[in-house]
C-alpha positions as CSV (number, residue, x, y, z in Angstrom):
1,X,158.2,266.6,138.0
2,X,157.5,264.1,140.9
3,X,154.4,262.4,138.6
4,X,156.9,262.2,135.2
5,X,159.4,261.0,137.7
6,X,156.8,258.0,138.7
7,X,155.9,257.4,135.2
8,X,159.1,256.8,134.1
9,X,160.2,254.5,137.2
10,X,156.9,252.5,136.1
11,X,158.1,252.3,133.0
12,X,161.6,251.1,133.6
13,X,160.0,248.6,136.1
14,X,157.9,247.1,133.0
15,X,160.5,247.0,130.5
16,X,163.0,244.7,132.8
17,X,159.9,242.8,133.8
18,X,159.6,241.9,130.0
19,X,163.3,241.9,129.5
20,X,163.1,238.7,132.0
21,X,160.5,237.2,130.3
22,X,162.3,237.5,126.7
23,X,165.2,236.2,128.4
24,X,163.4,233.2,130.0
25,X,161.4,232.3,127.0
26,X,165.0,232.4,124.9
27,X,165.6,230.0,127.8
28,X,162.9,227.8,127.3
29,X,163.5,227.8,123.2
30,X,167.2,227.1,123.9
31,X,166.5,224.0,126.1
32,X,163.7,222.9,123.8
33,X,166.4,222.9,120.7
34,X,169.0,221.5,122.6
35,X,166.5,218.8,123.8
36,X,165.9,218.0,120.1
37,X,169.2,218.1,118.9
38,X,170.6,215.8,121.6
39,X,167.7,213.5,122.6
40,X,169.9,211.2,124.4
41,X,171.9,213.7,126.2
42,X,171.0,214.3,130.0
43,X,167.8,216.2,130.8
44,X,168.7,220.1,131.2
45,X,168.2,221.7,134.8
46,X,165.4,223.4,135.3
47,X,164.8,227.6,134.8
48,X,165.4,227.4,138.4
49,X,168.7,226.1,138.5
50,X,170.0,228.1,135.3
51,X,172.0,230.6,137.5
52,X,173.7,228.3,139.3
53,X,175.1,226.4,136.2
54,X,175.7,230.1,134.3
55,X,177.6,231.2,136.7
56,X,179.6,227.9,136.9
57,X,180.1,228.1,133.5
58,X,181.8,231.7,134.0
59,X,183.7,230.8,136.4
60,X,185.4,227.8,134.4
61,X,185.8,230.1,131.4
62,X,187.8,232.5,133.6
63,X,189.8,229.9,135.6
64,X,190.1,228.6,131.5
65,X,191.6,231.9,130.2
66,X,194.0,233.0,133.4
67,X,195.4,228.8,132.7
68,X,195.4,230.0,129.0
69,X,198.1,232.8,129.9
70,X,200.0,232.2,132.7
71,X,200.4,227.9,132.2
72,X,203.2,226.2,132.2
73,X,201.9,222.8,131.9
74,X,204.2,221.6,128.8
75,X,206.8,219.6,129.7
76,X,209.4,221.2,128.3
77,X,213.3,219.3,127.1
78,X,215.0,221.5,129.4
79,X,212.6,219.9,132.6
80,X,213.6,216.0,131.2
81,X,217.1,217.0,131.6
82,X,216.8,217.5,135.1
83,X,215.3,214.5,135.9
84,X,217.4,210.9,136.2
85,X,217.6,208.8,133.0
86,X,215.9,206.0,133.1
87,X,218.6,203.9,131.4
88,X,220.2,204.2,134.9
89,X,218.0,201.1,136.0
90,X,219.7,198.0,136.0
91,X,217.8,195.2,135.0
92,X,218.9,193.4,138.2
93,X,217.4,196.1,140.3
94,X,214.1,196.0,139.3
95,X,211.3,195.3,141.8
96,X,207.9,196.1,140.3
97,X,206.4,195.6,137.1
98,X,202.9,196.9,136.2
99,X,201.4,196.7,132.3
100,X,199.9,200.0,130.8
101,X,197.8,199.8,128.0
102,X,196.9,203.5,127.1
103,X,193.8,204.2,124.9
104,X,193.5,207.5,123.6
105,X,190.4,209.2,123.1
106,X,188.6,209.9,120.0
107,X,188.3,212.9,118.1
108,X,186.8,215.9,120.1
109,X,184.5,218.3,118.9
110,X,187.9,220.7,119.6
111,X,190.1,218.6,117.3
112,X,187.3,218.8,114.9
113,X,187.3,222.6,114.7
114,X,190.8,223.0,115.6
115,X,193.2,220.1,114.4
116,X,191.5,219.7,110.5
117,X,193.6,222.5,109.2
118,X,192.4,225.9,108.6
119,X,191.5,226.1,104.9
120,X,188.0,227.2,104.0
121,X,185.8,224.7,105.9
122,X,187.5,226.3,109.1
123,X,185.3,229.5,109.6
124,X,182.3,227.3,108.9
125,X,183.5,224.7,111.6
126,X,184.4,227.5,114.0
127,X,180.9,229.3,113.3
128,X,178.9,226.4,113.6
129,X,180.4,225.4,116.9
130,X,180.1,228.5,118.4
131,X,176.2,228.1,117.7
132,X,176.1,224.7,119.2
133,X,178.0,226.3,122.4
134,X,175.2,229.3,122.5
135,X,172.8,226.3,122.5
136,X,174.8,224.5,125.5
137,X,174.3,228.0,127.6
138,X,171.9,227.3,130.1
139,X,172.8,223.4,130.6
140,X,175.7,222.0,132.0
141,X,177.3,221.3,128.9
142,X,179.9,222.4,126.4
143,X,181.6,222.2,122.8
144,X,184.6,224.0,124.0
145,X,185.1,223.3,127.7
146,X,185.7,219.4,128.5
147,X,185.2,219.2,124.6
148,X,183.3,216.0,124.5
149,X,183.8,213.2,121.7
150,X,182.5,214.6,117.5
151,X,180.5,212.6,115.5
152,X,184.0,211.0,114.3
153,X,185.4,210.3,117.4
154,X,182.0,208.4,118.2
155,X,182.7,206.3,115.0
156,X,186.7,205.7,115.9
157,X,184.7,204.5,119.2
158,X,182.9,201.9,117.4
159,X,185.8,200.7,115.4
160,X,187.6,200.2,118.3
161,X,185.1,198.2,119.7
162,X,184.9,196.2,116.7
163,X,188.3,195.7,116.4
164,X,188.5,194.2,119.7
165,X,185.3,192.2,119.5
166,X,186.9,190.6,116.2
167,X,190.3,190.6,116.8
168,X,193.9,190.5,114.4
169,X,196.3,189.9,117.0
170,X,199.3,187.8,117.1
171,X,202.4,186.6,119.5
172,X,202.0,186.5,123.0
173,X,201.9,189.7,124.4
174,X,199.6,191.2,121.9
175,X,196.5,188.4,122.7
176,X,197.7,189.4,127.0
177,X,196.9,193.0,125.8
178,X,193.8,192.3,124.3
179,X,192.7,189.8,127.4
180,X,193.3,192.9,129.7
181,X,190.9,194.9,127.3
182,X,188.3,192.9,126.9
183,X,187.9,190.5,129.7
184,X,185.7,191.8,132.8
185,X,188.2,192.0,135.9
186,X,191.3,191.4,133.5
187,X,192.7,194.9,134.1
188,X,192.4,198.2,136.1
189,X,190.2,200.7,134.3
190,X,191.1,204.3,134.8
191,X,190.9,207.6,133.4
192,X,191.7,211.2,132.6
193,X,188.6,212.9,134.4
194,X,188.0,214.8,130.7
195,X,184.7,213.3,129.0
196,X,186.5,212.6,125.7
197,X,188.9,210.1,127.5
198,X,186.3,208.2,129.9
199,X,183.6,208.4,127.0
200,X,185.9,206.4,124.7
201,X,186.9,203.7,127.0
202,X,182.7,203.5,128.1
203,X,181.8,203.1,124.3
204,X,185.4,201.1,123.1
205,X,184.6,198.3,126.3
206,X,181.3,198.7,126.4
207,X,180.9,194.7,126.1
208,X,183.5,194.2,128.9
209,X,181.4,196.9,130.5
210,X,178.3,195.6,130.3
211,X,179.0,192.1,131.3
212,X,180.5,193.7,134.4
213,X,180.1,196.1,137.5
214,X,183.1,197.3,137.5
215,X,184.0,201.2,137.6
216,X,186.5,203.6,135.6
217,X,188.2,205.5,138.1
218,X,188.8,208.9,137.2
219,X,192.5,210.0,138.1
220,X,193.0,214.2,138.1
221,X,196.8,213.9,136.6
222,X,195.9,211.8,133.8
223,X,194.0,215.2,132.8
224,X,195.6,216.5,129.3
225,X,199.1,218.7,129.1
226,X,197.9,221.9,127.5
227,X,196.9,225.4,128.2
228,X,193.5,225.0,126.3
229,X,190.0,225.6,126.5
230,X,189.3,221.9,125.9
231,X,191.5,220.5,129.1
232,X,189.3,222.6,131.3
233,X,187.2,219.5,133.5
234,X,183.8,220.0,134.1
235,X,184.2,217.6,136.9
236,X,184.7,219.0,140.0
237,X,186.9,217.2,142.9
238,X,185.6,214.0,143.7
239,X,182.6,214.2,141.1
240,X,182.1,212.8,137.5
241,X,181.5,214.6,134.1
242,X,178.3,214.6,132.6
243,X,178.1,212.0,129.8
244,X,175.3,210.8,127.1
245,X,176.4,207.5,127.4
246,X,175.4,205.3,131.1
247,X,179.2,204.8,132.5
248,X,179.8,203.5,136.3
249,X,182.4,206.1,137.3
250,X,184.6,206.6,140.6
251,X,185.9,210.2,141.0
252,X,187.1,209.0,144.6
253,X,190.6,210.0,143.2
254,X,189.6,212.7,140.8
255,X,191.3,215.7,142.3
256,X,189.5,218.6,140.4
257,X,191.0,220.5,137.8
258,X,194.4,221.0,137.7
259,X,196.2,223.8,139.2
260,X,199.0,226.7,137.4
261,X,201.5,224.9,139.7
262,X,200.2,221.2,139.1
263,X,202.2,221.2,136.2
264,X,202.2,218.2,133.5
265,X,205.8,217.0,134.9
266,X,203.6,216.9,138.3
267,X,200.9,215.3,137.0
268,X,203.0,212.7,135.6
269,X,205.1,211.9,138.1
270,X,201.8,211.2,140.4
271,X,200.1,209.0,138.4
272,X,203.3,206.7,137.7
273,X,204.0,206.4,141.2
274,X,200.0,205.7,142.1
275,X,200.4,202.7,138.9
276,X,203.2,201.6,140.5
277,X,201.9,201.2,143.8
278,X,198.4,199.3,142.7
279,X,198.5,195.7,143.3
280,X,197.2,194.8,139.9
281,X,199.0,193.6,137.2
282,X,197.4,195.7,134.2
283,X,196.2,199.3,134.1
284,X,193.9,200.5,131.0
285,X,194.8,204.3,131.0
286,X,192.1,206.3,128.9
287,X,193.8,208.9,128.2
288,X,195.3,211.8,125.7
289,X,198.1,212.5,122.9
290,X,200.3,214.9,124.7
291,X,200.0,213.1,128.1
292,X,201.0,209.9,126.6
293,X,203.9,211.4,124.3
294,X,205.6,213.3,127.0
295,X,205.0,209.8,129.4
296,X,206.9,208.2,126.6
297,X,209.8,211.3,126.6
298,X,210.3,211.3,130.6
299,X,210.3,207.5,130.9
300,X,212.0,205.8,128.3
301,X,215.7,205.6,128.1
302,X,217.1,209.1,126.9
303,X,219.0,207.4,123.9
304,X,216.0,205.6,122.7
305,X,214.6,206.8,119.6
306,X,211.0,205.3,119.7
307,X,208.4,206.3,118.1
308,X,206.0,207.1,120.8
309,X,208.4,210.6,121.7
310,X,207.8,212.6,119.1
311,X,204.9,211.3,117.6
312,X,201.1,211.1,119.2
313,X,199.3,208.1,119.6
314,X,196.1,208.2,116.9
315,X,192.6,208.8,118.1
316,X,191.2,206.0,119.6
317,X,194.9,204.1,119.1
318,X,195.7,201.5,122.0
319,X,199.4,201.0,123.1
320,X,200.6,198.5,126.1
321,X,204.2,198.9,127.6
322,X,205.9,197.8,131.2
323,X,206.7,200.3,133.7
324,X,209.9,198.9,135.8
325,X,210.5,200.5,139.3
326,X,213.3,199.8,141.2
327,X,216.7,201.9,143.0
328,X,219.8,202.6,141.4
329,X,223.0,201.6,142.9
330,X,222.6,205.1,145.3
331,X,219.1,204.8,146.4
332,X,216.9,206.7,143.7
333,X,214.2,205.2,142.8
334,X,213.7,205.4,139.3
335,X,210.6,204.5,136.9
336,X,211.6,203.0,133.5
337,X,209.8,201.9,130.3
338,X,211.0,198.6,128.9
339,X,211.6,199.9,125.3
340,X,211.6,196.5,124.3
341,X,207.7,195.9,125.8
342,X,205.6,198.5,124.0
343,X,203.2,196.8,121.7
344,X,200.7,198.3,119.2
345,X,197.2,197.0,120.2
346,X,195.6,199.0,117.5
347,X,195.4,202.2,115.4
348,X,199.4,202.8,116.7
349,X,201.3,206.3,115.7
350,X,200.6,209.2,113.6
351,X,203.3,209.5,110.4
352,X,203.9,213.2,111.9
């Protein structure tokens, strides 16, 4: 009994043995494909540090699922009542203006599964993805968490680019806008810490960029208002994402991901009062749709009926407005968009 007992312990002992080594050669073929189908991307971490990103990885899908039930990141009508209308600053009492020119990203490889409808190229999308993401396994990469930018968002990319290369623009404050774009220094570059959001202003100023040294500055509330997957950062706190394209980034600022009781309303009310307190003039905000349509909600006037509060800004779509700051006539200090100062750079609203 004692020998069949030692047989079979040998026998276990081999089979896991080549259980590893089926595992680590699946390894090796996975990093080899991925290798291939993403030549440009960042070189995968060796079988050594496989673990370490697996198990990061698992932990981001778990934070990613508890955020996924117990959020409450929407910013919801009932939390825009409680907060002061803007209409109650007085144009006399302003004391601060600062230019915002948000850019949202392009499509994302979520939109592109997601967001297209679910008709009978859905299950293929959805199937195909899901491949891709057993491909991204052992690298520090993802199709669903920190969904980066789809083949179509990297062509909105480039028309944005073009566009502001060759410009259309006319009156006054729409050639200021497109200075602040495309002129190196001419504006404040910063960005949701998501790789859609920096990736698009990298590729969209990628001129400015590379006549310049200057950095995008990754800010932790600019990061999206949803409980999904694809708002999950892969950025830690006070590191960058990983991106195919070369991008100076700052994540001096970037935060981490954002927490059940960093809520959206949070998130927003920090970032307008860091804008506000930067000494310069223009901010570029990279950015996302229901970040920028609930900015638009809690900071116009309440009986304004633009545009920009119900309906999202189009992929890749660049919008400048003012940001007033001042104190009512009891003390509050109160942030305000000058309905009157929002100009469509390019791409504008969707129709729904």
């Amino acid at each position: 009994r004692d020998r069949r007992s030692l047989v079979m312990s040998s026998l276990e002992l081999l089979a896991w043995a080549l259980l590893i080594l089926v595992l680590l050669r699946a390894l090796v073929s996975l990093e080899q494909i991925y290798s291939l189908l993403r030549p440009d991307a960042p070189s995968p971490p060796p079988l050594s540090g496989v673990p370490r990103v697996l198990l990061r990885k698992a932990a981001l899908t778990l934070k990613g699922a508890v955020y996924l039930v117990l959020s409450r990141d929407k910013v919801s009508s009932s939390a825009l009542r409680r907060t002061i209308d803007p209409a109650e600053l007085e144009p006399s009492r302003v004391t601060r203006e600062v230019r915002l020119i948000f850019v949202r990203h392009g499509e994302s490889v979520w939109n592109l599964v997601f967001n297209r409808g679910f008709g009978p190229s859905f299950l293929w999308r959805l199937l195909s993805t899901l491949l891709h993401e057993l491909l991204l396994v052992p690298v520090d990469d993802s199709a669903f968490l920190d969904s980066p930018l789809s083949p179509l968002g990297l062509q909105q990319c480039g028309q944005l680019a073009t566009f502001l290369a060759q410009p259309c623009v006319e009156g006054e404050v729409a050639e200021r806008d497109h200075r602040a774009l495309t002129t190196p220094g001419g504006a404040l570059l910063v960005s949701s810490q998501l790789r859609r959001a920096v990736g698009t202003l990298g590729l969209a100023l990628r001129s400015r960029l590379a006549a310049s040294d200057e950095p995008v500055l990754l800010h932790s509330s600019l990061q999206e208002i949803s409980r999904n997957f694809d708002t999950q950062s892969l950025a830690s706190a006070g590191g960058v994402p990983p991106l195919d394209t070369p991008l100076r980034m700052d994540g001096a600022i970037n935060a981490g991901n954002k927490s059940l009781s960093f809520t959206g309303l949070r998130r927003l009310q920090d970032f307008v009062q860091w804008a506000a307190a930067r000494q310069e003039p223009v901010v570029v905000v990279g950015g996302h749709s229901l970040w920028f349509r609930s900015f638009f909600q809690l900071y116009l006037p309440r009986d304004s009926d633009h545009p920009g509060k119900k309906r999202k800004i189009v992929n890749c779509g660049a919008v400048g407005l003012t940001l007033q700051v001042g104190r009512t006539a009891v003390g509050e200090v109160v942030h305000r968009i000058d309905p009157e100062s929002i100009n469509v750079v390019y791409g504008g609203f969707s129709a729904k």
